[in-house]
PLY file of the C-alpha trace (Angstrom):
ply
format ascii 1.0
element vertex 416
property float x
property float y
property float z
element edge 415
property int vertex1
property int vertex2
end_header
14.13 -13.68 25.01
12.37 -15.44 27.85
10.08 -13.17 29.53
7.81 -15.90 31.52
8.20 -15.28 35.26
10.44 -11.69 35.22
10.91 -10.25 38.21
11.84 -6.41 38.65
15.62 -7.26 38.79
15.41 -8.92 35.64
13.80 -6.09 33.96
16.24 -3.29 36.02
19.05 -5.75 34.32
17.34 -5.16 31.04
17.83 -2.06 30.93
21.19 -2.33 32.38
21.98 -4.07 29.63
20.32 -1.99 26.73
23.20 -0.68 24.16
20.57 2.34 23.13
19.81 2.94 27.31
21.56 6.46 26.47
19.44 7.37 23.71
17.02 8.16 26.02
18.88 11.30 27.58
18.47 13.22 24.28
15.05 13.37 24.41
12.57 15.83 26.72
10.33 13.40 28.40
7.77 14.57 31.16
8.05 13.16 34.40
5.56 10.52 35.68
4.51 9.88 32.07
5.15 6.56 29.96
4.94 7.28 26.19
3.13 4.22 24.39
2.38 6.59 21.45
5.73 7.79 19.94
4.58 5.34 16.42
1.93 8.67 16.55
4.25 11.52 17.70
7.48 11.24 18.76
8.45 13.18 21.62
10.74 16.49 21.40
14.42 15.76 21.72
16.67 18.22 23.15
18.87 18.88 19.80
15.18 20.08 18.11
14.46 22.80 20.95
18.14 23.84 20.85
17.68 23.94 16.64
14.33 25.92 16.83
15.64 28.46 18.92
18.68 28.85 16.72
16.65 29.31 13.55
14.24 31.56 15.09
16.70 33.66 16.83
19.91 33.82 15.23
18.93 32.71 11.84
15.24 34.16 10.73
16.04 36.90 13.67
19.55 38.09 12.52
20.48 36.69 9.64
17.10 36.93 8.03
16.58 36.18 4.21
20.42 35.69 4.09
19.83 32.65 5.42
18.88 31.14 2.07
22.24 30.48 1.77
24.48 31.43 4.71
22.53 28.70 6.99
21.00 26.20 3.80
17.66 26.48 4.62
17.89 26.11 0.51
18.99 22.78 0.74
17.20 21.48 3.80
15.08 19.28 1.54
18.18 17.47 0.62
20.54 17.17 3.46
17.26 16.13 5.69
16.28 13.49 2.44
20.04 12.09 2.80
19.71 11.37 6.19
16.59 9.35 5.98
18.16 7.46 2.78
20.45 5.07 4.92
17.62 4.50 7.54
15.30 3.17 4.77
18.09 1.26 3.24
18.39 3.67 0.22
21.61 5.06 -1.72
21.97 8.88 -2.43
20.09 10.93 -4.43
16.88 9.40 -4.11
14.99 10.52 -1.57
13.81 14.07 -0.51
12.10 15.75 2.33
8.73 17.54 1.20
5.23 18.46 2.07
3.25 15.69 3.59
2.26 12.41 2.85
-0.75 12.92 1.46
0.52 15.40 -1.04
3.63 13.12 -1.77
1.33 10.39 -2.57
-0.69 12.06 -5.02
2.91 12.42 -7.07
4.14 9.38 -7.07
0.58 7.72 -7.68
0.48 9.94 -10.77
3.90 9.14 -11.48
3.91 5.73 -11.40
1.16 5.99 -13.79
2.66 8.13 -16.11
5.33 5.22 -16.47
2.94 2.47 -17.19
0.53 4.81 -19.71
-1.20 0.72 -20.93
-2.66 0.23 -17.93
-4.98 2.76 -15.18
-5.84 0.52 -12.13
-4.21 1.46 -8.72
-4.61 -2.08 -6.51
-4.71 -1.24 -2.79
-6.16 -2.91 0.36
-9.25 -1.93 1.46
-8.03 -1.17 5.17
-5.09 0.57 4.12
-4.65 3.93 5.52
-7.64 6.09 4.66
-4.97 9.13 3.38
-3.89 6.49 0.38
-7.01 5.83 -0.01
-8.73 9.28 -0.33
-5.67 10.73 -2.56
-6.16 7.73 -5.19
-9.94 8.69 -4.91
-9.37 12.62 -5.43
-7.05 11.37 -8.64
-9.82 9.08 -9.80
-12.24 11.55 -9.52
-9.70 14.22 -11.13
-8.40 12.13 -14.55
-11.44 10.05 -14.47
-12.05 6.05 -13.78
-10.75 5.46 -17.75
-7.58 7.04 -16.52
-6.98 6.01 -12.65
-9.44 3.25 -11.47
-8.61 2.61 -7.35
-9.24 -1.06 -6.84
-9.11 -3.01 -3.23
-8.86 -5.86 -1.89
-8.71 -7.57 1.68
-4.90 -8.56 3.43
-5.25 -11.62 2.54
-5.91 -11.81 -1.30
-3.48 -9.14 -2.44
-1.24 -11.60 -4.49
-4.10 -13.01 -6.11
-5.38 -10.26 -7.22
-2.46 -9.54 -9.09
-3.06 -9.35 -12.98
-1.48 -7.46 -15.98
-4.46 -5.14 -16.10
-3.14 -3.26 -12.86
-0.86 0.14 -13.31
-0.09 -0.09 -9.52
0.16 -1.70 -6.56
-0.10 0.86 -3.31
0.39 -0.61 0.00
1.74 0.72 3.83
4.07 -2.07 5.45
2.68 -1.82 8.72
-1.28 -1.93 9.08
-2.22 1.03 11.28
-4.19 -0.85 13.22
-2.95 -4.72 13.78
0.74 -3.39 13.27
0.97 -6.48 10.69
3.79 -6.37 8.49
3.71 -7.10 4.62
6.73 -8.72 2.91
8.13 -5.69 1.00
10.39 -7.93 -0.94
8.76 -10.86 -2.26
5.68 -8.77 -3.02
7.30 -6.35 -4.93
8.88 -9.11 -6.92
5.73 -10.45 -7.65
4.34 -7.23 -8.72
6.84 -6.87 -11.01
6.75 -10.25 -12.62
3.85 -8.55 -13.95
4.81 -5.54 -15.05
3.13 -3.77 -11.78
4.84 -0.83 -10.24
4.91 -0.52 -6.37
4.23 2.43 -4.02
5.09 1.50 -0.28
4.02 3.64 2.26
6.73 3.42 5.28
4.97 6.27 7.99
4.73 3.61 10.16
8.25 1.54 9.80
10.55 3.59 8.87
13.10 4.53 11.91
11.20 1.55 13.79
12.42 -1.52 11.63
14.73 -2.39 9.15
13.48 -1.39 5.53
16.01 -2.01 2.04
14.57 -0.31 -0.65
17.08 -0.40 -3.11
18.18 -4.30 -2.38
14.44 -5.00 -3.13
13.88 -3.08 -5.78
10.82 -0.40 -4.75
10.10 1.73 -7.19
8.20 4.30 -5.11
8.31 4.80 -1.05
6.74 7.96 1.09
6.92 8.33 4.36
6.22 10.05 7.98
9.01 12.45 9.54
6.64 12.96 12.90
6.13 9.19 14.12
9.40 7.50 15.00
11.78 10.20 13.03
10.40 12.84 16.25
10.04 15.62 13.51
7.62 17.09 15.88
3.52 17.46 14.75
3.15 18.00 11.15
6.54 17.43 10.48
7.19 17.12 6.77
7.28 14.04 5.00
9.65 12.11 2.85
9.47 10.51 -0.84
11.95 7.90 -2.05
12.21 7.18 -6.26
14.23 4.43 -7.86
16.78 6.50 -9.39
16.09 4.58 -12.64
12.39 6.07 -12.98
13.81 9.43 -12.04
14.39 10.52 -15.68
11.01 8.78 -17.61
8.67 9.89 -14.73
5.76 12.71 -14.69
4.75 14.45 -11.68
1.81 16.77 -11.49
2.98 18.70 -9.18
5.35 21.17 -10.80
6.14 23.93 -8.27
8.78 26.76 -8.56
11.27 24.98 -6.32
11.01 21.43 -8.41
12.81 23.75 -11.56
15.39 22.63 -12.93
16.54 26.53 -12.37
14.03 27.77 -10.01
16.00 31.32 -9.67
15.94 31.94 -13.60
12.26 32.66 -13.41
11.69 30.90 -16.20
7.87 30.97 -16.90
8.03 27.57 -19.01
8.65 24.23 -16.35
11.42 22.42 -16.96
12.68 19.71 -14.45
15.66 18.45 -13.08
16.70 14.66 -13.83
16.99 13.98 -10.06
14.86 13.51 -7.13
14.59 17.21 -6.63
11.54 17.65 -9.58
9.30 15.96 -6.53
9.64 19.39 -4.46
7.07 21.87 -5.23
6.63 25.09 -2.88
9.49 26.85 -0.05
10.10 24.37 2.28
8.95 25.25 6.23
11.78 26.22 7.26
11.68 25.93 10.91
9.53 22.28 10.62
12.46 20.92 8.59
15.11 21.57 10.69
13.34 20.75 13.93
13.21 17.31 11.63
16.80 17.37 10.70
18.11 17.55 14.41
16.32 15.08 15.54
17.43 12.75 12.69
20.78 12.81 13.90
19.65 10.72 16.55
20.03 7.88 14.35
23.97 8.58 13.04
25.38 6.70 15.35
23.22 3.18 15.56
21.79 1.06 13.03
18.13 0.16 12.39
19.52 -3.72 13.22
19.39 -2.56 16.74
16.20 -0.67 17.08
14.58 -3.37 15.93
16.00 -5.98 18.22
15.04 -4.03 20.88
11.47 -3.44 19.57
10.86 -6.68 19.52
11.99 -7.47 22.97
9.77 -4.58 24.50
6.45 -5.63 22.65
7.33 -9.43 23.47
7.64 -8.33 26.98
4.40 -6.31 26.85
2.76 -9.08 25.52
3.75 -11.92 27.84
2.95 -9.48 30.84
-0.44 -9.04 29.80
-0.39 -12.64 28.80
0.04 -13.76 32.45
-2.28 -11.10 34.06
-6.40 -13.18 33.99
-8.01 -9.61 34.40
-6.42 -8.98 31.15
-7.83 -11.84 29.10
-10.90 -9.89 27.74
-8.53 -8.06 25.88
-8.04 -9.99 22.47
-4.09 -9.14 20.59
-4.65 -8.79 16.84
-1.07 -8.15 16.57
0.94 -11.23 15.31
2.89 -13.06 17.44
5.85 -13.82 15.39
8.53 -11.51 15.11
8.73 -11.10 11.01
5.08 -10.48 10.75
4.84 -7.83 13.79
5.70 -3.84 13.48
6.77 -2.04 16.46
3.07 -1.63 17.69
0.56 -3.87 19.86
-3.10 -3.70 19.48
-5.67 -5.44 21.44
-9.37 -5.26 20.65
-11.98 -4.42 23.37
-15.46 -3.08 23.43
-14.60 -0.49 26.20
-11.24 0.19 24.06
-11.68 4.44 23.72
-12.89 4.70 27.51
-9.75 2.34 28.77
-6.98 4.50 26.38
-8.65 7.64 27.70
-8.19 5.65 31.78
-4.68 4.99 31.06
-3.48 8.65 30.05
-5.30 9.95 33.34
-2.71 7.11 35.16
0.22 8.52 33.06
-0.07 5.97 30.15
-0.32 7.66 26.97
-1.50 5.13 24.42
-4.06 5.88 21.29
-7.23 4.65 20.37
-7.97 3.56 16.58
-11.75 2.97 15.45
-13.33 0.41 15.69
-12.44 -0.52 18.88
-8.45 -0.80 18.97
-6.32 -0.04 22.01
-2.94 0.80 20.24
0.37 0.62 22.18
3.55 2.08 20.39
7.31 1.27 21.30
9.56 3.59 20.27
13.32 1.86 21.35
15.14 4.59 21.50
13.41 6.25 24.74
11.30 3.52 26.67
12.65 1.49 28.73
12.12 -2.20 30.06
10.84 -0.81 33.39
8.46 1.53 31.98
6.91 -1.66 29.87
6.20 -3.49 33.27
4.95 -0.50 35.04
2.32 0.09 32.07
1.07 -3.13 32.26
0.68 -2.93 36.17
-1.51 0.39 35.62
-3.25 -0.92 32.53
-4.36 -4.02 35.38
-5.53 -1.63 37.72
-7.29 0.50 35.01
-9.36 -2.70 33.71
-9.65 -4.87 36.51
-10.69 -2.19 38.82
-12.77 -0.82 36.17
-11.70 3.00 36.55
-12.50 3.34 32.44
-16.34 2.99 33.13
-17.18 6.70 33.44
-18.43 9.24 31.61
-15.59 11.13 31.55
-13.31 8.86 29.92
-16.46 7.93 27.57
-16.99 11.37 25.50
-15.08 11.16 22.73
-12.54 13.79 21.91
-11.40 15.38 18.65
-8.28 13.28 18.29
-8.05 9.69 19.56
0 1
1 2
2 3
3 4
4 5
5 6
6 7
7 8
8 9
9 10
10 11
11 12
12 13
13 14
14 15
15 16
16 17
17 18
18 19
19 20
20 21
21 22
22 23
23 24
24 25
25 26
26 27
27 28
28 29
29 30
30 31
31 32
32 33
33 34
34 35
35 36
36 37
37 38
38 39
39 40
40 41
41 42
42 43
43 44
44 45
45 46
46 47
47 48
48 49
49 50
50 51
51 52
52 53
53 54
54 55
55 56
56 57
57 58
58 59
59 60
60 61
61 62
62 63
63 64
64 65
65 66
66 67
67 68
68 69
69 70
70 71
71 72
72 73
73 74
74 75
75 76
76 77
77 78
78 79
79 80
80 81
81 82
82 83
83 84
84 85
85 86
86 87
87 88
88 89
89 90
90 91
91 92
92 93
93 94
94 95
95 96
96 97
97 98
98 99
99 100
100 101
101 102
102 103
103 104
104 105
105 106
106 107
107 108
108 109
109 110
110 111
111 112
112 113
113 114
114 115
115 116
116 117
117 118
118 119
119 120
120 121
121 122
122 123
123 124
124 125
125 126
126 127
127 128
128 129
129 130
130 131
131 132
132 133
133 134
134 135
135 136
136 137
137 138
138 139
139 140
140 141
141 142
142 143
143 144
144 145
145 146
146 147
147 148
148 149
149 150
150 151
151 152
152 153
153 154
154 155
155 156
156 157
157 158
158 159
159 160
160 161
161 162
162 163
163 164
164 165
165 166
166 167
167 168
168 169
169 170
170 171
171 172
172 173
173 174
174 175
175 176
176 177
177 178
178 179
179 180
180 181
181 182
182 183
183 184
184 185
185 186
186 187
187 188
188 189
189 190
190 191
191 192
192 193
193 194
194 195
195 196
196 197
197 198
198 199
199 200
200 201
201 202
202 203
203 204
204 205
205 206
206 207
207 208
208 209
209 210
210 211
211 212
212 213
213 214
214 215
215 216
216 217
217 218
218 219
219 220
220 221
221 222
222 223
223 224
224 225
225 226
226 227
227 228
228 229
229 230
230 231
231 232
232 233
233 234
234 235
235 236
236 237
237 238
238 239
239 240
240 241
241 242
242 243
243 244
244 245
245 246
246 247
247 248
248 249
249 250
250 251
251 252
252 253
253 254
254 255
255 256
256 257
257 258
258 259
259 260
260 261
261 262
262 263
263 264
264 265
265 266
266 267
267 268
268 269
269 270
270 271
271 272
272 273
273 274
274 275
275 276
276 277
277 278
278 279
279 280
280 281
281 282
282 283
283 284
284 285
285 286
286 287
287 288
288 289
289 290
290 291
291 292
292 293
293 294
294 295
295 296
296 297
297 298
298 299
299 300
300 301
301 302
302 303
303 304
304 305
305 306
306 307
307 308
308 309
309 310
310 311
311 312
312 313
313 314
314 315
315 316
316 317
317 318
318 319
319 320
320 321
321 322
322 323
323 324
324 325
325 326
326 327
327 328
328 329
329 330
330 331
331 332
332 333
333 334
334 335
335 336
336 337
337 338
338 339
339 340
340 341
341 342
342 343
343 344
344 345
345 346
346 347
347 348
348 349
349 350
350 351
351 352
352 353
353 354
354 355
355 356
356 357
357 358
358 359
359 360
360 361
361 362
362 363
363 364
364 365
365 366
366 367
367 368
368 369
369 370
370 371
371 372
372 373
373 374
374 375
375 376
376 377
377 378
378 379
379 380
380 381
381 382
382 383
383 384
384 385
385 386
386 387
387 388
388 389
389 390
390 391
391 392
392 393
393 394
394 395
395 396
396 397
397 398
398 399
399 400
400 401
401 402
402 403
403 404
404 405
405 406
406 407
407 408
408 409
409 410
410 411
411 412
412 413
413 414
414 415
């Protein structure tokens, strides 16, 4: 797309234009607020109000512990894990919804290692995000550095650091901060060639760009339900397992619901051969189907579109700020071309916190990452083209005008 010299009715045709322009209608968006930060927190659709007041009304209220069964609350972890399958290009039976992920990668990081008993280190890169980190760090520190060894390395040098002595290779696809994309395919392959197996975290692609699992053979996935699934805050997370590992594998975790027959009371654990052995405690109810609703957003489209339109909002961020000289002290360290970029942009700037904290006082809500990142976030299936150019007109007025230098956008907050 050609975005050099829009004017306003090219973007109002746009969005005219845009086959997921109804999407947009399903979800409760404030008024005189642009949401740059749904690759943090979705915003609330309508189906998840509608579903939390059912469950807390009709089914905790009235139907109370019958629910179990009469509404499935039993099987939530399921049904919700189906629906993510096809969005992360997996088949059935293979991915469930459980805990966070944190906790899910501490499983699979133990499982993979289980399977592959020879060897202890976990490869990673040393920006990852800090949660894959910290868990292969508590599991180091837990088994001991004979046992699990965490090993990192920059961007850059992750295939060369390849070697038969590593267990496992744990990476995110998207880079929290630069929104860079790794090669899930060819990587993997590579791994494998040497008898590596591969944990992919997907909290910040999956439901924003097109992921195949299966096709390229990942052995291990987790992911977000909050960020561009609009779960809501702390919405539970999501594990994916090659069904061929399902049977070999060990997982540490062995709660009451990951039984084979969690109702026999059986005070020996025995798992199940399926994906289910990766649940531990009751599910939260009311968090899971707040997640389930909004999931159904995504029956009816394919990831093929999201991501054409993701890319045609950030391009059209970009070459708006591109063409704006007030805007040149801010330096992209997102890349440019379309296979290497997630469905974020992030520009460096010294002043970044003080300019995020401007914007959301003009009705821009991006984030802030540290050092000094200003993250945007483009959710496709609620912004539209118009509210791209109107953020970019505010961010101008916000930096050229310098409304960021003062004390009150300054202090630093709890959460950036």
């Amino acid at each position: 797309m050609n975005t050099k010299n829009l004017t306003r009715a090219d973007v109002s045709f746009m969005d005219a234009k845009d086959p997921l322009a109804a999407k947009r209608a399903e979800f409760y968006l404030p008024e005189n607020t642009i949401y740059l930060d749904g690759n943090s927190l979705g915003p609330m659709t309508h189906a998840a109000k509608d579903r939390v007041n059912a469950v807390m009304t009709q089914q905790w209220g009235d139907d109370l512990i019958t629910s179990w069964n009469k509404h499935q609350w039993i099987d939530l972890p399921e049904i919700v894990g189906e629906k993510i399958a096809p969005i992360i290009g997996a088949g059935p039976g293979q991915v469930i919804c459980c805990d966070s992920v944190s906790i899910n990668l501490f499983k699979v990081i133990s499982a993979a290692l289980s399977l592959n008993p020879s060897r202890h280190k976990v490869l990673s890169q040393n920006d990852n995000f800090p949660t894959d980190l910290y868990m292969t760090q508590g599991l180091e520190n837990l088994l001991g550095r004979e046992k699990c060894q965490l090993v990192t390395t920059k961007e850059e040098d992750i295939l060369d650091s390849l070697d038969e002595s590593i267990a496992v290779l744990m990476l995110t696809q998207v880079n929290f901060r630069t929104g860079r994309i790794h090669d899930i395919q060819s990587i993997t392959e590579k791994a494998h060639q040497l008898g590596i197996l591969v944990i992919w975290d997907l909290a910040h692609s999956a439901g924003a760009i097109p992921v195949k699992v299966d096709e390229w053979g990942v052995d291990f996935a987790v992911g977000c339900g909050y960020k561009y699934f609009n779960g809501g805050p702390g919405a539970p997370a999501f594990v994916y397992v090659a069904e061929k590992h399902l049977a070999a594998l060990e997982q540490p975790l062995s709660g009451w619901m990951g039984h084979a027959s969690p109702f026999e009371f059986s005070p020996d654990y025995e798992k199940p051969p399926s994906i289910k052995q990766f649940l531990c405690g009751t599910p939260g109810v009311v968090s899971m189907s707040v997640l389930d609703a909004s999931l159904d957003l995504f029956t009816d489209i394919n990831i093929e579109m999201i991501r054409e339109k993701s890319l045609a909002l950030t391009d059209l961020f970009i070459e708006l700020v591109n063409q704006e000289e007030s805007l040149n002290q801010l330096e992209i360290i997102t890349p440019l071309e379309h296979d290497e970029r997630g469905s974020q942009i992030a520009y460096c700037h010294d002043d970044a916190y003080a300019i995020c904290q401007a914007l959301i006082a003009e009705g821009v809500i991006a984030d802030f990452r540290a050092p000094n990142i200003l993250r945007f976030g483009f959710s496709p299936l609620f912004l539209r083209y118009a509210d791209i150019e109107k953020s970019v007109e505010l961010l101008i007025d916000v930096v050229s005008e310098k409304r960021y230098d003062s004390e009150q956008f300054r202090s630093r907050k709890a959460v950036t």
